[in-house]
PDB file of N, CA, C and O in Angstrom:
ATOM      1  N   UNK A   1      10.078  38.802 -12.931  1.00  0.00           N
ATOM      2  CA  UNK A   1      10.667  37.500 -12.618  1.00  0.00           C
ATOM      3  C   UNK A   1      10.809  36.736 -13.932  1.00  0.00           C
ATOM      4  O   UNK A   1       9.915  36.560 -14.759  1.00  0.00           O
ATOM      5  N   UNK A   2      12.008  36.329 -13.992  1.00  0.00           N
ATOM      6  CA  UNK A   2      12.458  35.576 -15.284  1.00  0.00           C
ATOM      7  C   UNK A   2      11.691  34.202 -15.208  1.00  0.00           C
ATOM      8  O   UNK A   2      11.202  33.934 -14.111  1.00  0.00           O
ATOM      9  N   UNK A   3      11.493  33.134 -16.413  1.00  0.00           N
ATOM     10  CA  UNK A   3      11.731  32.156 -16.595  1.00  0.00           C
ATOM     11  C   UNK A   3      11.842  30.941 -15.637  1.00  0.00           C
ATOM     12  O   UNK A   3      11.135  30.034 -15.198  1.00  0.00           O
ATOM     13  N   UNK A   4      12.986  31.364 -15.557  1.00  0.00           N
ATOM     14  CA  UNK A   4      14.054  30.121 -14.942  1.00  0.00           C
ATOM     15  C   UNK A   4      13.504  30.526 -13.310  1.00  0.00           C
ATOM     16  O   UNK A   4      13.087  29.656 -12.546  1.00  0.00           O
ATOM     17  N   UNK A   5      13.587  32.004 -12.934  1.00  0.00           N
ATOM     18  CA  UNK A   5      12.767  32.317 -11.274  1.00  0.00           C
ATOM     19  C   UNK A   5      12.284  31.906 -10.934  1.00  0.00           C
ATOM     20  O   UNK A   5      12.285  31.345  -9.838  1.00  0.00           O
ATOM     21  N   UNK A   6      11.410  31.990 -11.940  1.00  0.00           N
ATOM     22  CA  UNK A   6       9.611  31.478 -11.576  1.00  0.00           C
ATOM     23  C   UNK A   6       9.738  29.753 -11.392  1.00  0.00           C
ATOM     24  O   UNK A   6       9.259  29.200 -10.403  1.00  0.00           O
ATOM     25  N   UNK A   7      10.097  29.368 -11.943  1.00  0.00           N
ATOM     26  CA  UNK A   7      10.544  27.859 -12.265  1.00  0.00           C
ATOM     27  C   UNK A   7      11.283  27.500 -10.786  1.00  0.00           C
ATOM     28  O   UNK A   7      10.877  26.600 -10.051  1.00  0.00           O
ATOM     29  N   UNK A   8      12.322  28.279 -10.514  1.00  0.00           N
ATOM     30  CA  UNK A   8      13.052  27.704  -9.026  1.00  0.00           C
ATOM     31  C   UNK A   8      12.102  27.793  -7.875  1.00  0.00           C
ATOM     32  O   UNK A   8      11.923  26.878  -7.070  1.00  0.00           O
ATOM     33  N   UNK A   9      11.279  29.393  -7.840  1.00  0.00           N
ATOM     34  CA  UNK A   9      10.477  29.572  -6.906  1.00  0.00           C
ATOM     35  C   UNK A   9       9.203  28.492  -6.349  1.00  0.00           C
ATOM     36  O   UNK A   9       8.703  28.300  -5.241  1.00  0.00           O
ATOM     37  N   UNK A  10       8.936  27.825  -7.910  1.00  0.00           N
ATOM     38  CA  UNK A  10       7.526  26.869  -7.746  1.00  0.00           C
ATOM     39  C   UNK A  10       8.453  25.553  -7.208  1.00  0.00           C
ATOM     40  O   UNK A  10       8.155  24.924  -6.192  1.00  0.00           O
ATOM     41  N   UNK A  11       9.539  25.266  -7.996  1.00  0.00           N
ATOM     42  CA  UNK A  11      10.052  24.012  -7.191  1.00  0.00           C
ATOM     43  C   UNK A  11      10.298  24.371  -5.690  1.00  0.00           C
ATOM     44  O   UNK A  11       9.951  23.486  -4.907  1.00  0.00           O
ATOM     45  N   UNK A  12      10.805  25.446  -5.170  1.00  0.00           N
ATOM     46  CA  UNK A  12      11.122  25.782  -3.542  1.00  0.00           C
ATOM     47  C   UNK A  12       9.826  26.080  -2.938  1.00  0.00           C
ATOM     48  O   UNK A  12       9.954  26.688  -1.875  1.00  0.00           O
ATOM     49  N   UNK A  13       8.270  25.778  -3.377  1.00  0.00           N
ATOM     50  CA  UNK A  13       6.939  26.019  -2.844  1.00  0.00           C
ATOM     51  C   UNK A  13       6.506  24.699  -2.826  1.00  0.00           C
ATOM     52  O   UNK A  13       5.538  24.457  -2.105  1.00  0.00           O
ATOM     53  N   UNK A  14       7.181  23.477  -3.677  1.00  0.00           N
ATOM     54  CA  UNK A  14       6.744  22.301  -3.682  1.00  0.00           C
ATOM     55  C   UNK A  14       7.321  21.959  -3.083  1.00  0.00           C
ATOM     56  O   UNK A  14       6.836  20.888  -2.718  1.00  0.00           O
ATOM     57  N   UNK A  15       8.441  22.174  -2.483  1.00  0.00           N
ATOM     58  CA  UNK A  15       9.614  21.030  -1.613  1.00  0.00           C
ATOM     59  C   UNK A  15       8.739  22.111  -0.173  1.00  0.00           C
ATOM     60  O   UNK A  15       8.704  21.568   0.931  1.00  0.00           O
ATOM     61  N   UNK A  16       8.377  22.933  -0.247  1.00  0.00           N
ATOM     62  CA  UNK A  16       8.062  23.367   1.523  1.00  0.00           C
ATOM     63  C   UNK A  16       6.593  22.818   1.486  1.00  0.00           C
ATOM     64  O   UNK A  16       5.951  22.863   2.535  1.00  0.00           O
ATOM     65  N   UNK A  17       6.116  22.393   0.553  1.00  0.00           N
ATOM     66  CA  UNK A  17       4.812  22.037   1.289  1.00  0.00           C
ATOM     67  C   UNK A  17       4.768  20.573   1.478  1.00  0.00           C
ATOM     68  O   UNK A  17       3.740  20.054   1.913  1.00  0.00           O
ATOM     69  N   UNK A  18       6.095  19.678   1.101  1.00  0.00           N
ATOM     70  CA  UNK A  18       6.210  18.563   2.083  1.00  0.00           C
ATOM     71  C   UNK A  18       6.083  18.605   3.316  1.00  0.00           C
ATOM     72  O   UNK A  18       5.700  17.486   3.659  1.00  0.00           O
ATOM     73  N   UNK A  19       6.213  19.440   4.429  1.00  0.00           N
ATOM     74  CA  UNK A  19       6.165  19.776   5.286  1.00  0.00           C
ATOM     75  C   UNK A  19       4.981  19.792   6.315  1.00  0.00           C
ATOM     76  O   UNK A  19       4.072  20.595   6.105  1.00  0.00           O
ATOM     77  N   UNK A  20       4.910  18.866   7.546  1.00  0.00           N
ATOM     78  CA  UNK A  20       3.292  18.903   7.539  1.00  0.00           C
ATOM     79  C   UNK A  20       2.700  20.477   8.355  1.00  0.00           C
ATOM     80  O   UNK A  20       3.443  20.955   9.213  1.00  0.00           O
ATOM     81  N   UNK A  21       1.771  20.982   8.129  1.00  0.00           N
ATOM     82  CA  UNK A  21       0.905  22.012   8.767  1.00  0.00           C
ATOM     83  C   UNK A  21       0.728  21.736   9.717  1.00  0.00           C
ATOM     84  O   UNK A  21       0.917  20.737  10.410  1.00  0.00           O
ATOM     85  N   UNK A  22       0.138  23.097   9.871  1.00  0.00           N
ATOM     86  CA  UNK A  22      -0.934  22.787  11.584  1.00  0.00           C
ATOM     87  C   UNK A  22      -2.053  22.003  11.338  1.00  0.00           C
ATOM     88  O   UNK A  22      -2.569  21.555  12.362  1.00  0.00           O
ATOM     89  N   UNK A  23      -2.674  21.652  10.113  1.00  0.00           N
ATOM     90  CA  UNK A  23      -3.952  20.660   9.738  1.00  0.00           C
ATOM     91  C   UNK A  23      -3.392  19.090   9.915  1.00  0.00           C
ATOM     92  O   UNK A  23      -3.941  18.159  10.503  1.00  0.00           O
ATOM     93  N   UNK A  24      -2.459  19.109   9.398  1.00  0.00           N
ATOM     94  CA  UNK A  24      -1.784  17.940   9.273  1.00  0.00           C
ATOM     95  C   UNK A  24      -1.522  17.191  10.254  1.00  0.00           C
ATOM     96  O   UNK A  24      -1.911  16.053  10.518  1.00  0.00           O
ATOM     97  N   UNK A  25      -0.678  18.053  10.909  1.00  0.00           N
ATOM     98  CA  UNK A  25      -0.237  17.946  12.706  1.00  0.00           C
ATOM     99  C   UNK A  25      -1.556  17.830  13.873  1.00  0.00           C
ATOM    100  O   UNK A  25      -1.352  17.524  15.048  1.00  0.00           O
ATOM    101  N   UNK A  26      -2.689  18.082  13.405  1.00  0.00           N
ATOM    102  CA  UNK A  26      -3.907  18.093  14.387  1.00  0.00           C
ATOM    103  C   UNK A  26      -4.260  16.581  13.821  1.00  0.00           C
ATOM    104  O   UNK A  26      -4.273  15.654  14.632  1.00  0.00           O
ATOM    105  N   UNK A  27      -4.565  16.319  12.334  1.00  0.00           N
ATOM    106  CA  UNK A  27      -5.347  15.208  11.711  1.00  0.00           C
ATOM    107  C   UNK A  27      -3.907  13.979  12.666  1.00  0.00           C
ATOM    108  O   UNK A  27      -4.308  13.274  13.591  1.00  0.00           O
ATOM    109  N   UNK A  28      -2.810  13.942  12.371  1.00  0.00           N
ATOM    110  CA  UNK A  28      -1.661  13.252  12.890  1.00  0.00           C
ATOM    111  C   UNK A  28      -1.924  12.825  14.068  1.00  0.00           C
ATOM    112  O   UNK A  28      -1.766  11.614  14.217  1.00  0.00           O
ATOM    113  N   UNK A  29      -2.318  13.491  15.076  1.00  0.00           N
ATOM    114  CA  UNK A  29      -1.970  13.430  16.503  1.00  0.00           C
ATOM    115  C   UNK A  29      -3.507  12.385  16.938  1.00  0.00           C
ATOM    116  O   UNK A  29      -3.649  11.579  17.857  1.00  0.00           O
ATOM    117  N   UNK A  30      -4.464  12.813  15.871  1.00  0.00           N
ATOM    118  CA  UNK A  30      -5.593  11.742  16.112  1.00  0.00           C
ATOM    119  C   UNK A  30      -5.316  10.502  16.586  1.00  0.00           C
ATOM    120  O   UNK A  30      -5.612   9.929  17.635  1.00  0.00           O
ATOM    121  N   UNK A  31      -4.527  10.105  15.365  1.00  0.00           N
ATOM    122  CA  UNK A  31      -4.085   8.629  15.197  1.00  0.00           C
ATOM    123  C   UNK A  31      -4.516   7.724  14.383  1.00  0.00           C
ATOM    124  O   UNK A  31      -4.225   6.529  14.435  1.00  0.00           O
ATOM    125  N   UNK A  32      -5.576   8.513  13.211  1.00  0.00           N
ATOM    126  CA  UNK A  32      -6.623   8.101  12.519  1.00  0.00           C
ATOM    127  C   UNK A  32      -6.201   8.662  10.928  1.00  0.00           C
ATOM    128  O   UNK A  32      -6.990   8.554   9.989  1.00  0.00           O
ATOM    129  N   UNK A  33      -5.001   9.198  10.806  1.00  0.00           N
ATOM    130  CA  UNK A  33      -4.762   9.987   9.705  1.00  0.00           C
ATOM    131  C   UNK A  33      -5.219   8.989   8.440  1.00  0.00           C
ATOM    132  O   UNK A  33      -6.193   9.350   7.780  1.00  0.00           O
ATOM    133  N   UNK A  34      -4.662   7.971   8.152  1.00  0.00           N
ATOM    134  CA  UNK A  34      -4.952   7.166   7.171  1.00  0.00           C
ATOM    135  C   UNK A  34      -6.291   6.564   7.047  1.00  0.00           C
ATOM    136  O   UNK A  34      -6.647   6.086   5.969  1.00  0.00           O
ATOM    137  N   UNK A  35      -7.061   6.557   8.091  1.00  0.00           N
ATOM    138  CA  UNK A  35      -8.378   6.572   8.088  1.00  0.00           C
ATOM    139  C   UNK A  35      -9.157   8.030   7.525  1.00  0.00           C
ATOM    140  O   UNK A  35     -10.003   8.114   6.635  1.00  0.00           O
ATOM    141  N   UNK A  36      -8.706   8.869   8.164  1.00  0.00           N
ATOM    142  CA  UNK A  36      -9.284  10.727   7.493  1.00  0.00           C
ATOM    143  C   UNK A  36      -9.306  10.200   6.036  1.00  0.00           C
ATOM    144  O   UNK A  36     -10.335   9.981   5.395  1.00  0.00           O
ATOM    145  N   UNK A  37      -7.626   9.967   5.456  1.00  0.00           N
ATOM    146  CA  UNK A  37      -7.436  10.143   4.036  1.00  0.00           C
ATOM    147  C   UNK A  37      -7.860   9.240   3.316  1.00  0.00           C
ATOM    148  O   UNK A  37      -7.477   9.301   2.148  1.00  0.00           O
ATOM    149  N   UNK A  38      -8.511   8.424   3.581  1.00  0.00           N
ATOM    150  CA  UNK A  38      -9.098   7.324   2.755  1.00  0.00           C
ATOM    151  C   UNK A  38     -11.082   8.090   2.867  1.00  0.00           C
ATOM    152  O   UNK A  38     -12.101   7.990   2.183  1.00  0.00           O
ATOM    153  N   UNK A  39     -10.728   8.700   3.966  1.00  0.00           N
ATOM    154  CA  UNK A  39     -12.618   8.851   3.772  1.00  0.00           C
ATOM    155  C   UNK A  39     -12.576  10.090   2.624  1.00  0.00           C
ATOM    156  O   UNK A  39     -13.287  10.220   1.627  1.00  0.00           O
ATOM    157  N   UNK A  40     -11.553  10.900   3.094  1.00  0.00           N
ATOM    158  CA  UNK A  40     -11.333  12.412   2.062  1.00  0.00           C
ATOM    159  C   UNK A  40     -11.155  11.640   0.697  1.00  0.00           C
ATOM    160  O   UNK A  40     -12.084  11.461  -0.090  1.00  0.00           O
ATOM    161  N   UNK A  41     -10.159  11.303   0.544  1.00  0.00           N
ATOM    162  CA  UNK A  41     -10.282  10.444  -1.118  1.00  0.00           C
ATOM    163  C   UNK A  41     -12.093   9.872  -1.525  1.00  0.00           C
ATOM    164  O   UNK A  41     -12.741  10.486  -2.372  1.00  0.00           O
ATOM    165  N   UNK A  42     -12.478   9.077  -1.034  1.00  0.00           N
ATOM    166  CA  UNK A  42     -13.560   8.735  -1.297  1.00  0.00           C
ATOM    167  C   UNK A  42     -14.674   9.626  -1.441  1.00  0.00           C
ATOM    168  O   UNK A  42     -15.557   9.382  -2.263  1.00  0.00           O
ATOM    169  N   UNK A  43     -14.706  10.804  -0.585  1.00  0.00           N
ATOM    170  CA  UNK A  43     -15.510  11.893  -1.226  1.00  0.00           C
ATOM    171  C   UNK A  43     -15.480  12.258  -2.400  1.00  0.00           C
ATOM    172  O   UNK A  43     -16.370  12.353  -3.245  1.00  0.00           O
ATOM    173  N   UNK A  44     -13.664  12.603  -2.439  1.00  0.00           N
ATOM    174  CA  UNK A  44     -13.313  13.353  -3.428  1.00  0.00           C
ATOM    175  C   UNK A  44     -13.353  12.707  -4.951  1.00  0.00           C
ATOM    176  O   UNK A  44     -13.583  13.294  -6.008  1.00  0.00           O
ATOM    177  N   UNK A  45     -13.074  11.397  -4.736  1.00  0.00           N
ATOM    178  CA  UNK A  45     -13.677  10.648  -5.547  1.00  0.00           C
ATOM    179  C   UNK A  45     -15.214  10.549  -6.108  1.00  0.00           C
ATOM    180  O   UNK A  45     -15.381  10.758  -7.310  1.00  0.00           O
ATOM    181  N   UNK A  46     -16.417  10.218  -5.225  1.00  0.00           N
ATOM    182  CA  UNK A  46     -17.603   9.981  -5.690  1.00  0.00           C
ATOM    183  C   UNK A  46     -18.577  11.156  -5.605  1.00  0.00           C
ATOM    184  O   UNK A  46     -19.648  11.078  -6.207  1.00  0.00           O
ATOM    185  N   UNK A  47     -18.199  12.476  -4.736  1.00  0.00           N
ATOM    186  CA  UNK A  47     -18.698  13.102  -4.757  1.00  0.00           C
ATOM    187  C   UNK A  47     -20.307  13.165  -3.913  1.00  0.00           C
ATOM    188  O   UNK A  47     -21.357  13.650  -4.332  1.00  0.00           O
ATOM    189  N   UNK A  48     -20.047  12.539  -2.708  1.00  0.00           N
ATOM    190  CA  UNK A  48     -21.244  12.276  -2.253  1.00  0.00           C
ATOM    191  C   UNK A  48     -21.157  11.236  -0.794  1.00  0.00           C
ATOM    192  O   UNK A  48     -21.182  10.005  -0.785  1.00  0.00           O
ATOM    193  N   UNK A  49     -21.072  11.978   0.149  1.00  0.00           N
ATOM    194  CA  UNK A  49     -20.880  11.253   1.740  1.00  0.00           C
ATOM    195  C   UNK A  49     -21.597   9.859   1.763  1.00  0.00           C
ATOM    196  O   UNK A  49     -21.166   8.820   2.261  1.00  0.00           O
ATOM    197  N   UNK A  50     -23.207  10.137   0.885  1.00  0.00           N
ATOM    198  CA  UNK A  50     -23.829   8.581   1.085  1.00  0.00           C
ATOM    199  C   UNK A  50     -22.886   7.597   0.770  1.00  0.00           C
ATOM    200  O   UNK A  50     -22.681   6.777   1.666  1.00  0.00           O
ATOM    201  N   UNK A  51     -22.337   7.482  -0.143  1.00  0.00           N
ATOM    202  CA  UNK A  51     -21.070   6.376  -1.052  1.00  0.00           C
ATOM    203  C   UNK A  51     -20.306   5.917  -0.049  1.00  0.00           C
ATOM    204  O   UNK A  51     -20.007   4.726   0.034  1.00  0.00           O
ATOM    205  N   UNK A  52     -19.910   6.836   0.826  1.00  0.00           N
ATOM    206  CA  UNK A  52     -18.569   6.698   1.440  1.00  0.00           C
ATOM    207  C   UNK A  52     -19.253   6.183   3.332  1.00  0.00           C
ATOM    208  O   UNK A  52     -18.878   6.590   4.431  1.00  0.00           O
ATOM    209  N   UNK A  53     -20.161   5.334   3.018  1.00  0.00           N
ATOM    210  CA  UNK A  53     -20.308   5.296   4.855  1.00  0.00           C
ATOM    211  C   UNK A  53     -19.385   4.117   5.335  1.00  0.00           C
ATOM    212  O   UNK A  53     -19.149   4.035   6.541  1.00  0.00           O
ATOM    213  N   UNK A  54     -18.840   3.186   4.448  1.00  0.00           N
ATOM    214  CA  UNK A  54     -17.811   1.836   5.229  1.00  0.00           C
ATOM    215  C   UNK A  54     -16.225   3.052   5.177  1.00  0.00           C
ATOM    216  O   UNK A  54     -15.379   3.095   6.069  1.00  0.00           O
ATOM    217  N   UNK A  55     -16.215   3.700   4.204  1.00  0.00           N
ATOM    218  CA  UNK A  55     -14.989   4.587   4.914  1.00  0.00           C
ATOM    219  C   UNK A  55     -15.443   5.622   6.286  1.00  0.00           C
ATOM    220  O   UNK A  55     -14.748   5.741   7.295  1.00  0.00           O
ATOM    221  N   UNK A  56     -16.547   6.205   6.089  1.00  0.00           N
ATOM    222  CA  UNK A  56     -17.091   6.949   7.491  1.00  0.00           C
ATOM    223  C   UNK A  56     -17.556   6.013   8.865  1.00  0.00           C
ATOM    224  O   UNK A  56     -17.806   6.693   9.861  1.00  0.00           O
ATOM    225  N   UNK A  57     -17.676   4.724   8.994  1.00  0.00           N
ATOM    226  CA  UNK A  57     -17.542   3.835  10.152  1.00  0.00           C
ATOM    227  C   UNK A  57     -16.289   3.654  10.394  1.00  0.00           C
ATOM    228  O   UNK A  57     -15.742   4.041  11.426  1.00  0.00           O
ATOM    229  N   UNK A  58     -15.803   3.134   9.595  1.00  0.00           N
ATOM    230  CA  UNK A  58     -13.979   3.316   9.666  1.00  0.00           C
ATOM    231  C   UNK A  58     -13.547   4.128  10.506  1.00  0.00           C
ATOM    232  O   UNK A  58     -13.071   3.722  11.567  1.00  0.00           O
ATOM    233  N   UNK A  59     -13.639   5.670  10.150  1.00  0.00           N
ATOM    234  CA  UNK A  59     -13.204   6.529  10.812  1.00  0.00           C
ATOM    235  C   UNK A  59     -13.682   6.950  11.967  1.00  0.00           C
ATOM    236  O   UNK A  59     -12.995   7.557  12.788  1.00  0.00           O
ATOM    237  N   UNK A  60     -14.889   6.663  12.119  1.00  0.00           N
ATOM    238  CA  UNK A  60     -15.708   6.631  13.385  1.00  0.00           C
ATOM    239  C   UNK A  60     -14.723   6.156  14.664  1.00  0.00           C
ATOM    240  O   UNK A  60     -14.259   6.822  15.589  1.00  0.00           O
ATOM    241  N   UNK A  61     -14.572   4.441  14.266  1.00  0.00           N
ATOM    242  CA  UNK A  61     -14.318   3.178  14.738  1.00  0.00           C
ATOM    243  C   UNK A  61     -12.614   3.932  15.539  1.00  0.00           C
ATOM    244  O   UNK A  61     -12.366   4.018  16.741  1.00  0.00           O
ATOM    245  N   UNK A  62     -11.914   4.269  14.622  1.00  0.00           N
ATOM    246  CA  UNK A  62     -10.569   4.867  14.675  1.00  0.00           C
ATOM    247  C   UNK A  62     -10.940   6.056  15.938  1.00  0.00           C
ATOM    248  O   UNK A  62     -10.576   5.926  17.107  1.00  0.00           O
ATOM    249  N   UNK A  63     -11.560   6.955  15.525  1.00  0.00           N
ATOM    250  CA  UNK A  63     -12.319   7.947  16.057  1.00  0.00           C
ATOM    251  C   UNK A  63     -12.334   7.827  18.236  1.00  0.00           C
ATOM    252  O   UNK A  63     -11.817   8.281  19.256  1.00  0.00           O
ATOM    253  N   UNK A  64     -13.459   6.758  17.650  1.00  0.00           N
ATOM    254  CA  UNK A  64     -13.424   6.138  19.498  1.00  0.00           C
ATOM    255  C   UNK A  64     -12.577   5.951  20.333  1.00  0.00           C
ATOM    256  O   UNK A  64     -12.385   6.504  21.416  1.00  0.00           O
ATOM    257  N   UNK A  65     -11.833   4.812  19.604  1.00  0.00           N
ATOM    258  CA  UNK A  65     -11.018   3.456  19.739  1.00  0.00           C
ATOM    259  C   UNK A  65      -9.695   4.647  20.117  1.00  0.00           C
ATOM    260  O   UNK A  65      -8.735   4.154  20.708  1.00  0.00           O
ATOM    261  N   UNK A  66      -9.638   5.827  19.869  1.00  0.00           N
ATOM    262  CA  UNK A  66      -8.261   6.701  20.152  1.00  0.00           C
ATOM    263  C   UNK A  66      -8.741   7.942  21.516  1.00  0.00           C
ATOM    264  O   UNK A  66      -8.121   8.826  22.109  1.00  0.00           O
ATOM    265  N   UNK A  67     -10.078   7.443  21.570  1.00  0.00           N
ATOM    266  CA  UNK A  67     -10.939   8.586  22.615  1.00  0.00           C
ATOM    267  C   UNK A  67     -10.607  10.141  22.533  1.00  0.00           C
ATOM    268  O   UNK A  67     -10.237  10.958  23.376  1.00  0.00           O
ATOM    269  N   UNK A  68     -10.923  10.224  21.005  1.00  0.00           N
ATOM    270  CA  UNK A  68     -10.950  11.967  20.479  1.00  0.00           C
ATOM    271  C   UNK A  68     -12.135  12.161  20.785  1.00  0.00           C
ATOM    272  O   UNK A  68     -12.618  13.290  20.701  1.00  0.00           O
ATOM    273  N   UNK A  69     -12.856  11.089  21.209  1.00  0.00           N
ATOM    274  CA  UNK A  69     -14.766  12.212  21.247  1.00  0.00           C
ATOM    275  C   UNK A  69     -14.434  12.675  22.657  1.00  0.00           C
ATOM    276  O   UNK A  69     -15.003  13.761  22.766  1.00  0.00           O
ATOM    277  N   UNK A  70     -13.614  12.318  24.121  1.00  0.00           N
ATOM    278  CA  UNK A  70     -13.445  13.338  24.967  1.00  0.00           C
ATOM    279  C   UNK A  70     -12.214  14.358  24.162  1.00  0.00           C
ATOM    280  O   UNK A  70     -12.375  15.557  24.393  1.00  0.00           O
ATOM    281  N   UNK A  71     -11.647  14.192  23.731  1.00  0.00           N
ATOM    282  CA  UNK A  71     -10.391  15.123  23.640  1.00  0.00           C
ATOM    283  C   UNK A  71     -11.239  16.507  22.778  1.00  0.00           C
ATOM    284  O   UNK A  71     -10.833  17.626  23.091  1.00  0.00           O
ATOM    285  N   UNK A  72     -12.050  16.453  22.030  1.00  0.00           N
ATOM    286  CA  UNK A  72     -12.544  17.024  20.802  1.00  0.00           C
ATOM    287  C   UNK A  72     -13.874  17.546  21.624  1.00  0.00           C
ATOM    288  O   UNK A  72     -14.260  18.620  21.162  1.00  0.00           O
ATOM    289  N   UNK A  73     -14.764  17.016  22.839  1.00  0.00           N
ATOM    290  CA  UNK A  73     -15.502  17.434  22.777  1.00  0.00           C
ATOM    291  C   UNK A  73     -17.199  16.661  22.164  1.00  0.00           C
ATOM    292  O   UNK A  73     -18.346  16.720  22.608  1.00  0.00           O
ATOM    293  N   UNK A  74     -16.625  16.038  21.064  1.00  0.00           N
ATOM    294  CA  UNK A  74     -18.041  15.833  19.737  1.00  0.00           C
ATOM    295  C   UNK A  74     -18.511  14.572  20.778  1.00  0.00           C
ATOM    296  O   UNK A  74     -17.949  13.920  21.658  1.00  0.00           O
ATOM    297  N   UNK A  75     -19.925  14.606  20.142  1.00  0.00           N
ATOM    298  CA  UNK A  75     -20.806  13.818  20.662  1.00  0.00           C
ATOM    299  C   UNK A  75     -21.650  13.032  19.031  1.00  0.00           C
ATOM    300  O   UNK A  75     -21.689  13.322  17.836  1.00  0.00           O
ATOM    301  N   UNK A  76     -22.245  11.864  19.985  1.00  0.00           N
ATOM    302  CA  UNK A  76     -22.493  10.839  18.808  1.00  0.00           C
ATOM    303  C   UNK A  76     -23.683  11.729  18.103  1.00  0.00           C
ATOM    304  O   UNK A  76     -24.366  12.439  18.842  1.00  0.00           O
ATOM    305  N   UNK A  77     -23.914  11.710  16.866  1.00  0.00           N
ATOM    306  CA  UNK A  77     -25.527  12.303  17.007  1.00  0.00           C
ATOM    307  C   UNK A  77     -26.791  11.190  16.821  1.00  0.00           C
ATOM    308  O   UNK A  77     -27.960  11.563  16.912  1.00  0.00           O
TER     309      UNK A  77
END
């Protein structure tokens, strides 16, 4: 693969992964997505769940308030 291939191929792998997944499409349908991605940033940021508990009530709060703990199953612990 030439150059210039390789080069078209990575731009036609970046334009398809605009596209949302099946992860995407599950986190979506929550209704909480921007809540997920603010708690995921903040991990990914500090490196450490303790840091991040006003983004993890957040998502909790979202969590309820959309009644995924019947849809999902999860229970409080």
């Amino acid at each position: 693969m030439s150059k210039d291939q390789s080069a078209a191929h990575q731009s036609e792998t970046l334009q398809d992964d605009d596209e949302p997944d099946e992860w995407d499409k599950r986190i979506f349908s929550t209704g909480c997505a921007d809540e997920n991605a603010k708690l995921t940033d903040c991990y990914y940021e500090k490196k450490d769940w303790r840091v991040c508990k006003k983004e993890m009530e957040i998502f909790r709060a979202c969590w309820k308030k959309h009644h995924n703990n019947e849809r999902t199953m999860t229970k409080d612990a």
